[in-house]
MIMAR-424174 format. One record per residue (C-alpha): residue number from 1; x, y, z. Coordinates in Angstrom, 1 decimal, always signed. Each point is the difference from the previous one (the first is absolute). Layout:
nr=NUM | X=X | Y=Y | Z=Z
...
This chain:
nr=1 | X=+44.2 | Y=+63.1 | Z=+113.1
nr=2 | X=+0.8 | Y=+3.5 | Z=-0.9
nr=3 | X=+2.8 | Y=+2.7 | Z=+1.2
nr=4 | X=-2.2 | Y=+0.8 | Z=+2.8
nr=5 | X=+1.5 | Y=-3.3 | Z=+2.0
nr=6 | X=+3.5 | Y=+1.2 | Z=-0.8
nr=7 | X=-1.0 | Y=+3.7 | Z=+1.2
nr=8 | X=-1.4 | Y=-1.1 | Z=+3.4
nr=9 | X=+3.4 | Y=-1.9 | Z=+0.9
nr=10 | X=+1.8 | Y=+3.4 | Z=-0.1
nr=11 | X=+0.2 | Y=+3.0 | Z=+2.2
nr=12 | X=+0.6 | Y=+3.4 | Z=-1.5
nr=13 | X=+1.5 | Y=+0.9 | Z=+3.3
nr=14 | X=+2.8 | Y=-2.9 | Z=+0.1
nr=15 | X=+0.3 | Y=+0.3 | Z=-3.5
nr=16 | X=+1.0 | Y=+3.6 | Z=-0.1
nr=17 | X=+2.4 | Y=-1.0 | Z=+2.8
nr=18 | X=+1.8 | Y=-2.3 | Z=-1.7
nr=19 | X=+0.6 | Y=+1.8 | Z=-3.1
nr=20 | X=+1.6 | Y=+3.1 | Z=+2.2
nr=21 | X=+2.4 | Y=-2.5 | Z=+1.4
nr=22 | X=+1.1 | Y=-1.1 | Z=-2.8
nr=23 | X=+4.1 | Y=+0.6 | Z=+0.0
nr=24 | X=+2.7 | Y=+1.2 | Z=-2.7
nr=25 | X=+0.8 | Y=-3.9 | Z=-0.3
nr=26 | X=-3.8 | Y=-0.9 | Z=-0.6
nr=27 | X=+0.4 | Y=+2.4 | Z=-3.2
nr=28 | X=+3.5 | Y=-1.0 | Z=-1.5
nr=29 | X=-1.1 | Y=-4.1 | Z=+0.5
nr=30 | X=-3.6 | Y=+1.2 | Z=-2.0
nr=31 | X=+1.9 | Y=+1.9 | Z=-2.8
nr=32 | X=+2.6 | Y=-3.5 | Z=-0.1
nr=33 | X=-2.8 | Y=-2.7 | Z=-0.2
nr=34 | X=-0.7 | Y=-0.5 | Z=-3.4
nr=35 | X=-4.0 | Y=-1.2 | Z=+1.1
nr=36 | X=-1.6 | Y=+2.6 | Z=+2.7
nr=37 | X=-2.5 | Y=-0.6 | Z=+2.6
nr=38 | X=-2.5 | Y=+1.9 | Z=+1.6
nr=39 | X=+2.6 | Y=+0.1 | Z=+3.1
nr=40 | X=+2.6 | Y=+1.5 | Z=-2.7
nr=41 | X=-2.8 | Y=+2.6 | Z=-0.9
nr=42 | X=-0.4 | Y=+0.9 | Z=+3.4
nr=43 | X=+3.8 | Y=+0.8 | Z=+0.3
nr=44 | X=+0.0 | Y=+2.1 | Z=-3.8
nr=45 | X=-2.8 | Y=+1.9 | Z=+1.3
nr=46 | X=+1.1 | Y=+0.5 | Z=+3.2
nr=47 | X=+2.1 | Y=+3.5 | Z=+1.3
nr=48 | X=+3.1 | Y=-1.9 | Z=+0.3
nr=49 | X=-0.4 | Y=-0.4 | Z=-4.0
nr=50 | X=+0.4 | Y=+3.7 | Z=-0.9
nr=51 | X=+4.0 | Y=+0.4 | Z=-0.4
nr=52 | X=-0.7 | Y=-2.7 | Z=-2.4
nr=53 | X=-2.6 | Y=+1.6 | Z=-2.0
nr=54 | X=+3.0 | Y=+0.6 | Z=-3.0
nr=55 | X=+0.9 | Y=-3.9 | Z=-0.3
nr=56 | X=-3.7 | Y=-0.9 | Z=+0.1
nr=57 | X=-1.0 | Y=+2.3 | Z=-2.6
nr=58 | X=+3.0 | Y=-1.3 | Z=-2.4
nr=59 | X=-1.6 | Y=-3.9 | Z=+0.9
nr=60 | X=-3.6 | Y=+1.2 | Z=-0.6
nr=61 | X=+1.3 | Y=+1.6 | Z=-3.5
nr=62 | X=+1.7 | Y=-3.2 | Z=-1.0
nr=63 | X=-2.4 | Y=-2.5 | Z=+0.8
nr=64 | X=-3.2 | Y=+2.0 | Z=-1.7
nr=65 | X=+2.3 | Y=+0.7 | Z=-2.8
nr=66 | X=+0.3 | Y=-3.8 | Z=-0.3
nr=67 | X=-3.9 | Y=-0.6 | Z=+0.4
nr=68 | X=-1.3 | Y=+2.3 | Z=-2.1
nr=69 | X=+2.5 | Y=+1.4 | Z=-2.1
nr=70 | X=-0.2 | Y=+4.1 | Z=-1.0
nr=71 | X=-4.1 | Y=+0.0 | Z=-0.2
nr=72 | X=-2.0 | Y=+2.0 | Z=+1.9
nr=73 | X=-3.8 | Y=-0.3 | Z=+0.0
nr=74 | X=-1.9 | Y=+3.4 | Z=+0.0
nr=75 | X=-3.8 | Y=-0.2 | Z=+1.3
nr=76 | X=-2.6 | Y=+2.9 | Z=+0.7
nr=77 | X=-2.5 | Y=+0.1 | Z=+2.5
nr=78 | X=-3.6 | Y=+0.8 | Z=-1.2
nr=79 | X=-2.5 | Y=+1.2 | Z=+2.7
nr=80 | X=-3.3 | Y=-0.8 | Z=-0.4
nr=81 | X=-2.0 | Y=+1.1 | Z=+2.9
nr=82 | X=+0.6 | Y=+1.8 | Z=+3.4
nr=83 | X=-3.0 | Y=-1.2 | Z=+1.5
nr=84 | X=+0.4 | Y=-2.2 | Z=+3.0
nr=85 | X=-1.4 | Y=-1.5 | Z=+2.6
nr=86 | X=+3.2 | Y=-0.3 | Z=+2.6
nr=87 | X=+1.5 | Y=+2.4 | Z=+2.5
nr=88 | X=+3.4 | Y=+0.0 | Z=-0.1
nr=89 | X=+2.4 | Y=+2.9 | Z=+1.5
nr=90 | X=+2.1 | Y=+0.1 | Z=-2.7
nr=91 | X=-2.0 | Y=+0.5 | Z=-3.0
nr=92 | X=-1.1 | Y=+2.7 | Z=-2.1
nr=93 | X=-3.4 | Y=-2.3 | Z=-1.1
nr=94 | X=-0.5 | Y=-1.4 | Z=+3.6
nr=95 | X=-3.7 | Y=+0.7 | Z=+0.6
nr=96 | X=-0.1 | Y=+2.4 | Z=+2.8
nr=97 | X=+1.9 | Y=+2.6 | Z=-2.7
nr=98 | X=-2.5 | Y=+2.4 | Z=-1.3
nr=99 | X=+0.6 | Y=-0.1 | Z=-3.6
nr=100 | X=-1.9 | Y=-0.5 | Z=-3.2
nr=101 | X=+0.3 | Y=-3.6 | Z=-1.1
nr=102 | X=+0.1 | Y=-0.9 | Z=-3.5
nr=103 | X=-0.1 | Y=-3.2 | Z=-1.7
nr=104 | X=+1.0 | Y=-0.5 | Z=-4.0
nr=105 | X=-2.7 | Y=-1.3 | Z=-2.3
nr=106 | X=+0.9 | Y=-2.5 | Z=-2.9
nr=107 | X=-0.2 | Y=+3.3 | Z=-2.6
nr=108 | X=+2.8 | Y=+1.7 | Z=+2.9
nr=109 | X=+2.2 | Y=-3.2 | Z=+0.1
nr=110 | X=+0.5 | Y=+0.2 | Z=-3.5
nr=111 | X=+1.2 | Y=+3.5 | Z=-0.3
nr=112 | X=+2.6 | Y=-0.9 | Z=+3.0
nr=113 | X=+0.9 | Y=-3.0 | Z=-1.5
nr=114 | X=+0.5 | Y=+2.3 | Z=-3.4
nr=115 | X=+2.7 | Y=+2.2 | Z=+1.6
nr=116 | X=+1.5 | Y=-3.0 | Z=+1.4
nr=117 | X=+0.5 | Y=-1.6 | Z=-3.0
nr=118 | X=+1.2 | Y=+2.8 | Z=-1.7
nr=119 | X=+3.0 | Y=+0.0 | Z=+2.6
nr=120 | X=+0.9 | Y=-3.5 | Z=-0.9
nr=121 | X=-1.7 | Y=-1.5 | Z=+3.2
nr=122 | X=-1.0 | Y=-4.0 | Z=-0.7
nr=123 | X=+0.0 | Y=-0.9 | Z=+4.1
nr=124 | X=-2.5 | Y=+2.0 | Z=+1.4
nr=125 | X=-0.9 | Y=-0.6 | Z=+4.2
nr=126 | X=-3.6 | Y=+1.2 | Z=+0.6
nr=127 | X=-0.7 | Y=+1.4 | Z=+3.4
nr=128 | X=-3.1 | Y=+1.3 | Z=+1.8
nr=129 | X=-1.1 | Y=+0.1 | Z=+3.6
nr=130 | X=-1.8 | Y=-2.7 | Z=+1.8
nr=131 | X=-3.5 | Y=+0.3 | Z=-0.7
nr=132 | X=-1.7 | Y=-2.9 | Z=-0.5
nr=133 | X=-3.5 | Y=+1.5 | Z=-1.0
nr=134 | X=+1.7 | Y=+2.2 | Z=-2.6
nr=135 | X=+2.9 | Y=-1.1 | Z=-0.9
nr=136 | X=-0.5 | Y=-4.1 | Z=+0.2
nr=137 | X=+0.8 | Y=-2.9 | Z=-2.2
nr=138 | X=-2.5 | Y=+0.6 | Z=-2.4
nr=139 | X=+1.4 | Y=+3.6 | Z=-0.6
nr=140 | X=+3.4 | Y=-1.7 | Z=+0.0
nr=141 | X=-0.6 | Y=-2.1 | Z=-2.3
nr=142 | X=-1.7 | Y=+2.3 | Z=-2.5
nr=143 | X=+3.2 | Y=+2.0 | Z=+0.6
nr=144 | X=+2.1 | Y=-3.0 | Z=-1.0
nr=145 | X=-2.1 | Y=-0.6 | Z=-3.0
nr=146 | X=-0.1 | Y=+3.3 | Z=-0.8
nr=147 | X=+4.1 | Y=+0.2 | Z=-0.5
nr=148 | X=+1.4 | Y=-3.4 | Z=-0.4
nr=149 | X=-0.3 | Y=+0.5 | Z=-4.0
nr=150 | X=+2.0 | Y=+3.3 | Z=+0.5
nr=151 | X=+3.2 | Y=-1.3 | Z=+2.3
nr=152 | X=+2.0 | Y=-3.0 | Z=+0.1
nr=153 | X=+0.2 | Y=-0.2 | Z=+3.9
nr=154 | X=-2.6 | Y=+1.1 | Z=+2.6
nr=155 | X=+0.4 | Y=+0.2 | Z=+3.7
nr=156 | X=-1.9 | Y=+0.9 | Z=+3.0
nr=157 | X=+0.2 | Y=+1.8 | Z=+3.4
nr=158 | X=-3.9 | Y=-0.2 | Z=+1.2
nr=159 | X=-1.3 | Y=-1.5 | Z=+3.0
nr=160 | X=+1.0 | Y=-3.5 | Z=+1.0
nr=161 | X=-2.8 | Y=-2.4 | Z=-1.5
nr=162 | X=-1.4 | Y=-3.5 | Z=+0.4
nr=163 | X=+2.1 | Y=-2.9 | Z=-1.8
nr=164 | X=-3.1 | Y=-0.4 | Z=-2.8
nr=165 | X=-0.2 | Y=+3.7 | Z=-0.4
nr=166 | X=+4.0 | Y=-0.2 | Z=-1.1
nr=167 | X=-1.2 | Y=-3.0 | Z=-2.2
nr=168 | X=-2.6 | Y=+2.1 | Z=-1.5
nr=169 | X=+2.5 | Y=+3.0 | Z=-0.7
nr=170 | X=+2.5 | Y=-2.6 | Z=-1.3
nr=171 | X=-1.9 | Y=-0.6 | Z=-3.0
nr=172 | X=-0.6 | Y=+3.7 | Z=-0.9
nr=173 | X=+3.7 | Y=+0.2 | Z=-0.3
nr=174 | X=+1.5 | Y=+0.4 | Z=+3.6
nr=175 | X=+3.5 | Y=-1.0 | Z=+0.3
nr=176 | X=+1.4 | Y=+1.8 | Z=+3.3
nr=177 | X=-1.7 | Y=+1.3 | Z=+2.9
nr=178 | X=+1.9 | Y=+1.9 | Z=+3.0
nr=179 | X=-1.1 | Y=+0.5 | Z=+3.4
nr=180 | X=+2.1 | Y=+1.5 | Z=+2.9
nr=181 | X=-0.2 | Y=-1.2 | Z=+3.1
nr=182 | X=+0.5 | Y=+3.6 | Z=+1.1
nr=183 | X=+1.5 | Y=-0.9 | Z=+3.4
nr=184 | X=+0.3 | Y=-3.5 | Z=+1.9
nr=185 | X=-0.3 | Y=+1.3 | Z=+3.1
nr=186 | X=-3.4 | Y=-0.8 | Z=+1.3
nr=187 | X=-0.7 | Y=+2.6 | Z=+2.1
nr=188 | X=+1.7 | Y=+3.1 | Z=-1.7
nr=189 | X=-2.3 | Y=-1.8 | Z=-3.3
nr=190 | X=-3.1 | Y=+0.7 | Z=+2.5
nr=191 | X=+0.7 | Y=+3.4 | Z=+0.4
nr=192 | X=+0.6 | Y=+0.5 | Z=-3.4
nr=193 | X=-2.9 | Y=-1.2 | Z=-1.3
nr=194 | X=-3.0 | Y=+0.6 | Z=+2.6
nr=195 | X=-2.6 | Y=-0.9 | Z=-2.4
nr=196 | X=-1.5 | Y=-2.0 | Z=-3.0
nr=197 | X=+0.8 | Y=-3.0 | Z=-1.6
nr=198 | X=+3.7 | Y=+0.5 | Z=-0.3
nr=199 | X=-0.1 | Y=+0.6 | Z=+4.2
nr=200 | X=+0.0 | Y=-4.4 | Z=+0.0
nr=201 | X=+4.1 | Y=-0.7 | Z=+0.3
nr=202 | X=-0.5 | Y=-3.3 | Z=-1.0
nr=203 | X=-2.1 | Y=+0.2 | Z=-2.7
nr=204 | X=+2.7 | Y=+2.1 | Z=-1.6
nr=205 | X=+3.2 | Y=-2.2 | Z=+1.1
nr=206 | X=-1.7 | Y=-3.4 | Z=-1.4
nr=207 | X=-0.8 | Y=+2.3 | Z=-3.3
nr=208 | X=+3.4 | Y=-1.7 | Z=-2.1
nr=209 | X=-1.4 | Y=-3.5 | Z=+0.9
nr=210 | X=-3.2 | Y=+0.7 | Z=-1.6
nr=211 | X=+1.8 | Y=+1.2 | Z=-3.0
nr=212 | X=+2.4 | Y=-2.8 | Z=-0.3
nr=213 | X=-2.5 | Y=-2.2 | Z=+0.4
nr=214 | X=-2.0 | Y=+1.1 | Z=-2.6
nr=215 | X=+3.3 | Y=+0.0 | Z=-2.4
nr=216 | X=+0.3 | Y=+3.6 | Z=-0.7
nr=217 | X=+3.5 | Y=+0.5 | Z=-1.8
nr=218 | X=+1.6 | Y=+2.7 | Z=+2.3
nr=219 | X=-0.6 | Y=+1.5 | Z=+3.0
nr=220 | X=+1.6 | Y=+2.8 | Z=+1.5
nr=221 | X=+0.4 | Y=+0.8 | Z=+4.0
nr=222 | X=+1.5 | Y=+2.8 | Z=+1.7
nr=223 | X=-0.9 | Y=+2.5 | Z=+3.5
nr=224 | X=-0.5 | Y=+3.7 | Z=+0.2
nr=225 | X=+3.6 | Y=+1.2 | Z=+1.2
nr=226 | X=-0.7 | Y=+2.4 | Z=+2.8
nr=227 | X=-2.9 | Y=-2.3 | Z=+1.9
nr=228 | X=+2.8 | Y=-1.8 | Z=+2.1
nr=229 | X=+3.7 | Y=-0.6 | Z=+0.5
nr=230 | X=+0.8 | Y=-1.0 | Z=-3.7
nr=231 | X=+2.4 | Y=-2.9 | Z=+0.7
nr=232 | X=-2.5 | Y=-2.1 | Z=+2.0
nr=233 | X=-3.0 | Y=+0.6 | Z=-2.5
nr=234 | X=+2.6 | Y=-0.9 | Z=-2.9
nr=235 | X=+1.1 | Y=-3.2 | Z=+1.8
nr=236 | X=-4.0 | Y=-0.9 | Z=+0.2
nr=237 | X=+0.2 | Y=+0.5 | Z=-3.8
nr=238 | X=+2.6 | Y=-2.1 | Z=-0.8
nr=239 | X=-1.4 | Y=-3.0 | Z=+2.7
nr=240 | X=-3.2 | Y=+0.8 | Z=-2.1
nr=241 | X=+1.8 | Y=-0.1 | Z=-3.3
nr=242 | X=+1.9 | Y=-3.0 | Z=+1.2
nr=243 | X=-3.3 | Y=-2.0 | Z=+0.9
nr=244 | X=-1.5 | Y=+1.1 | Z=-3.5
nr=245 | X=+3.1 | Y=-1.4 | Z=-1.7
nr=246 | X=-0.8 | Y=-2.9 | Z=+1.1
nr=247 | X=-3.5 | Y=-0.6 | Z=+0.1
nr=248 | X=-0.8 | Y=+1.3 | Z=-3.4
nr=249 | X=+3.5 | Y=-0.2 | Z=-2.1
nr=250 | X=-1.7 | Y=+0.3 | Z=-3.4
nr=251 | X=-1.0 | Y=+4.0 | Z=+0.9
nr=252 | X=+2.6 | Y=+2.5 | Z=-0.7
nr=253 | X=+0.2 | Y=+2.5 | Z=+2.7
nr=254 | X=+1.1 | Y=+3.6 | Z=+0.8
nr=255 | X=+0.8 | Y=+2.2 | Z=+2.5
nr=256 | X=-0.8 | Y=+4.4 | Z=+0.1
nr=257 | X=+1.8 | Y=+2.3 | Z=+2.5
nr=258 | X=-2.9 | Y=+3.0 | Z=+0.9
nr=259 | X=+1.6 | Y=+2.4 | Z=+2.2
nr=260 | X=-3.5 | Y=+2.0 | Z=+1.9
nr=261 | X=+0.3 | Y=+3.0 | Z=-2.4
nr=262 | X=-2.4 | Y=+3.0 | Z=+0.8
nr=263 | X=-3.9 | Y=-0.1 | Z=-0.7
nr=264 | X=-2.8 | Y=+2.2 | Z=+0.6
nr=265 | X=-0.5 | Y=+0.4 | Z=+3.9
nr=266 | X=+2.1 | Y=-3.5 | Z=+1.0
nr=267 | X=+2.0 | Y=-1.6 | Z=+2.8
nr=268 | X=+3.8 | Y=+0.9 | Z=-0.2
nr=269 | X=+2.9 | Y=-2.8 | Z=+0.0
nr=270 | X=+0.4 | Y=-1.5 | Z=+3.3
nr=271 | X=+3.1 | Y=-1.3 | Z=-1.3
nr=272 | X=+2.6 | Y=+1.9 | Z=-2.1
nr=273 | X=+1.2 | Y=-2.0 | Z=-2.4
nr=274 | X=+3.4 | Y=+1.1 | Z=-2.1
nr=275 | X=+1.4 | Y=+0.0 | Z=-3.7
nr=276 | X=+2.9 | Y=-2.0 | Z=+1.7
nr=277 | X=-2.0 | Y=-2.3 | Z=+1.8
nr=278 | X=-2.8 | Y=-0.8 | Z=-2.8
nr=279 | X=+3.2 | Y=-0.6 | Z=-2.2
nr=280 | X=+0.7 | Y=-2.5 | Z=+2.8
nr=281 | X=-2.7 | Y=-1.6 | Z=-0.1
nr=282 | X=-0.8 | Y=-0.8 | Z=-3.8
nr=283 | X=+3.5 | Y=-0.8 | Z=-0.3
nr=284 | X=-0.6 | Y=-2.7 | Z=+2.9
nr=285 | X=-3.1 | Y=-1.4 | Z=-1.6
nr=286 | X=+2.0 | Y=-0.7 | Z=-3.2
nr=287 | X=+2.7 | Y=-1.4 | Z=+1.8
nr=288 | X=-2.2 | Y=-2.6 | Z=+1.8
nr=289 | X=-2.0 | Y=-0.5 | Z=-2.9
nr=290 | X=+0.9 | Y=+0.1 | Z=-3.7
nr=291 | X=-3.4 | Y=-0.7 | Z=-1.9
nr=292 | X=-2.1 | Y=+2.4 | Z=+1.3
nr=293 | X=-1.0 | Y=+3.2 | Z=-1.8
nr=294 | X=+0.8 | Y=+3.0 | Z=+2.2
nr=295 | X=-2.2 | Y=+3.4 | Z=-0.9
nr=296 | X=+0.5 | Y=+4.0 | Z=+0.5
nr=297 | X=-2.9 | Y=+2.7 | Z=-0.4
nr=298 | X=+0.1 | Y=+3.1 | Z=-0.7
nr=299 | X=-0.6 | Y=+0.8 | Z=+3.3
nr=300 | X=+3.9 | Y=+0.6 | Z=-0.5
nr=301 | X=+1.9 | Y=+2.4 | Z=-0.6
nr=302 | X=+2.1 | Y=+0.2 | Z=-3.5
nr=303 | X=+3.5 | Y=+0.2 | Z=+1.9
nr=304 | X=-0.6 | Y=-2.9 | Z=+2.1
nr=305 | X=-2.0 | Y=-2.1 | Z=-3.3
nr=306 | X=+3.1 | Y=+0.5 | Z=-2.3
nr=307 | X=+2.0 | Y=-1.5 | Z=+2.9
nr=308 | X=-2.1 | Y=-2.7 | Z=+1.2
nr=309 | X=-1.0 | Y=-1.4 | Z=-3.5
nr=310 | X=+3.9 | Y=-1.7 | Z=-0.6
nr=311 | X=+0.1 | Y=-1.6 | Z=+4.1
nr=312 | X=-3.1 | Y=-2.7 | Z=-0.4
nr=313 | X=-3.0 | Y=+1.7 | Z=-1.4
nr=314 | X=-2.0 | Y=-1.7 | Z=-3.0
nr=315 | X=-2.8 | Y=+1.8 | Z=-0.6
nr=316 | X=-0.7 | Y=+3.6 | Z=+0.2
nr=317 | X=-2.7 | Y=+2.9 | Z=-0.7
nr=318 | X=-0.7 | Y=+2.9 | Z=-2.1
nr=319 | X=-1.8 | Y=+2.8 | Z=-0.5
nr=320 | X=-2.9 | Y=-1.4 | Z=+2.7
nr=321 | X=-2.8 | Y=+2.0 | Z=+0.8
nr=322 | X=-1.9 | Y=-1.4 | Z=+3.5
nr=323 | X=-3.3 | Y=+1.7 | Z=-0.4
nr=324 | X=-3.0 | Y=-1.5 | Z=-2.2
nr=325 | X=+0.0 | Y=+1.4 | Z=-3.6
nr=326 | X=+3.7 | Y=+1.8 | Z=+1.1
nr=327 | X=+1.0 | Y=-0.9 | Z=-3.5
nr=328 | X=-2.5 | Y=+1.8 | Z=-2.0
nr=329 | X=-3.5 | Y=-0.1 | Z=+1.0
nr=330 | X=+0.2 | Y=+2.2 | Z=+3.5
nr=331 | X=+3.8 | Y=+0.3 | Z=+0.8
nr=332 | X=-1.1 | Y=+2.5 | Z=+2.6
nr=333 | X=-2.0 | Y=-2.6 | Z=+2.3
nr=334 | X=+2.1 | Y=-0.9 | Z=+3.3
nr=335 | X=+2.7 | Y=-2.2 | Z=+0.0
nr=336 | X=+0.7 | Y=-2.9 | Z=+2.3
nr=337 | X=+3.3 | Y=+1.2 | Z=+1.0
nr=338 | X=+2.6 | Y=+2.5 | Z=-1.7
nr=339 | X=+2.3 | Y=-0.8 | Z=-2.7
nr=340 | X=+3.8 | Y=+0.7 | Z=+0.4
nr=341 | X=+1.4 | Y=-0.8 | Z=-3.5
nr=342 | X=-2.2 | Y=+1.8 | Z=-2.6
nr=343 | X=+2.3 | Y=-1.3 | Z=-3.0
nr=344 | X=-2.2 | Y=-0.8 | Z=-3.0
nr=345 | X=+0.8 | Y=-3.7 | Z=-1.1
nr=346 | X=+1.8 | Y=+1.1 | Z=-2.8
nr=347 | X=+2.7 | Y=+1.8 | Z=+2.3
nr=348 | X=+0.3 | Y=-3.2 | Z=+2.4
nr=349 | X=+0.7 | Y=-2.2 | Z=-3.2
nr=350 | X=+2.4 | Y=+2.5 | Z=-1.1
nr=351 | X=+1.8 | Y=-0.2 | Z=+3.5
nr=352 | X=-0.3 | Y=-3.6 | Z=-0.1
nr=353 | X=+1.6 | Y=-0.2 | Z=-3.4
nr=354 | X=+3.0 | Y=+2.1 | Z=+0.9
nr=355 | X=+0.5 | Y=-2.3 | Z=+2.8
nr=356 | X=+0.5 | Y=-3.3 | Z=-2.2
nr=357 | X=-3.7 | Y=-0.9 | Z=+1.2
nr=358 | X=-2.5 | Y=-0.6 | Z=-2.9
nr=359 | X=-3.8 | Y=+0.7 | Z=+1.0
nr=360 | X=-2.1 | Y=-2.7 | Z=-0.3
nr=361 | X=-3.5 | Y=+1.1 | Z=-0.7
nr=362 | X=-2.0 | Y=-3.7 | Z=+1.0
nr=363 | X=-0.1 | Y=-2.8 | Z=+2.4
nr=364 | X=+3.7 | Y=-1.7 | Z=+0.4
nr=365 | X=-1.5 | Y=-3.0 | Z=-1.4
nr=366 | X=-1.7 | Y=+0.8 | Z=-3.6
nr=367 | X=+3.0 | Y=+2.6 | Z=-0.2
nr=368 | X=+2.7 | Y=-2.5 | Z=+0.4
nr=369 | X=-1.6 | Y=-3.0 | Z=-1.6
């Protein structure tokens, strides 16, 4: 069994219907039931939840308060390679681009991973494209070997693998992957992604069993904000998240909120989504479930970070660069997608400080032992 036979039971369409009929009463009986549902979720996600946004936000700050206390995790993204095999309309590395593809050496990790450290930085989430022939597991796993003596926590956001390649990985020191589902919406996904590897929908949607099967510690899901009409895609992350739960309760797991932001010769948004309406959202996904960690980029902007960071979020960048050797090595090479918050990490701990949050520089786990 995998999420796929939960997927194929639902329909986006009906879904998507009956989380715009949700009514002012669905809200106020989600926001009084002490345990929520995916039914409640519909309803604090739903358009009739917005003149509630206030009293949700004060639940969402209480109960993450109560989870995980005044901490807030700081991670960095390091890029190691633009080259990829995929078209996809949305992103600056997505093959039909014409750029000049670059991918770090062992020698060029290091002096990234020097910088980093010099920040602060012990969780570091290592991201290329998806090119098998270049960037594979055996590069991956060099990588890992490469910087696991250097930082306490490593993460990845690569192509989705087999289960024994995540074994293999495992032992170099990989202790959270993430893969977004980008969109659940099969067709829109099609059009999305016309070609390569990452064009096989189902391949990528059974890409969390595979992990939790081969025991990997976290994993962390999300979709690409802008694909499709936000609230049906979130529900399809929190029925995916629910599944997960429940398959494989000894992983940890996450959830990120990209918003499309501009990239070299893209797609725009089909869907708008707001400040209001994102605050909706992570506010609802706290409110349905307490555990989970729940992520902002800097794909942000500072206003709306300095906000959002007391109303759910646990985890939170700085000072990312989304461009191969951005860091040190070639900071000039194209990036992925633009940056919104340029803060350094030493001005996002100093706004986390004067808001009663201290930063915590490594995995929740090892930090809180």
């Amino acid at each position: 069994m995998s999420f796929r036979s939960v997927f194929d039971t639902y329909s986006w369409d009906a879904t998507k219907s009956s989380i715009y009929a949700k009514t002012a009463a669905d809200v106020e009986h989600a926001l009084r039931t002490p345990k929520r549902t995916l039914e409640d979720f519909k309803a604090l996600i739903s358009p009739a939840a917005a003149p509630y946004l206030e009293q949700m936000a004060q639940l969402s700050h209480q109960l993450t308060r109560k989870r995980f206390g005044n901490t807030m995790q700081l991670y960095v993204p390091l890029y190691l390679s633009n080259e990829c095999q995929n078209i996809c309309t949305y992103c600056g590395f997505s093959l039909d681009n014409a750029i000049r593809r670059r991918t770090l050496s062992s020698v060029e990790i290091l002096r990234e991973a020097a910088v980093l450290k010099e920040w602060g930085y012990e969780h570091v989430l290592l991201v290329t494209g998806e090119a098998n022939q270049t960037v594979g597991v055996d590069y991956l796993q060099k990588a890992l070997r490469t910087l696991r003596p250097h930082f306490a926590h490593l993460s990845m956001e690569v192509q989705p693998l087999h289960k024994s390649d995540y074994e293999i990985l495992m032992q170099e020191g990989l202790n959270t992957v993430l893969v977004y589902q980008e969109t659940y919406h099969q067709e829109d996904y099609k059009k999305h992604h016309p070609k390569g590897k990452k064009s096989n929908f189902y391949y990528r949607l059974e890409t969390p069993d595979r992990l939790g099967q081969a025991g990997i510690h976290k994993m962390g899901l999300g979709v690409l904000f802008g694909l499709e009409d936000w609230r049906t895609d979130s529900f399809y992350t929190a029925l995916h998240l629910d599944y997960l739960e429940r398959a494989y309760w000894q992983t940890k797991y996450s959830l990120s909120f990209p918003r499309l932001r501009p990239a070299e010769g893209l797609v725009q948004p089909k869907v708008e989504m707001s400040d209001r309406e994102l605050v909706q959202l992570i506010c609802a996904y706290r409110l349905l479930n307490e555990e989970v960690e729940l992520s902002i980029s800097t794909r942000e902007t500072p206003t709306f970070r300095d906000h959002i960071i007391r109303l759910g979020i646990t985890s939170i960048s700085a000072g990312s660069k989304t461009n191969p050797g951005g860091y040190i090595v070639e900071p000039e090479s194209l990036e992925q997608f633009e940056i919104s918050d340029e803060r350094s990490p030493a001005e996002i701990a100093a706004m986390l400080r004067r808001q009663g949050y201290e930063p915590v520089w490594k995995d929740w786990d090892h930090a809180l032992m």
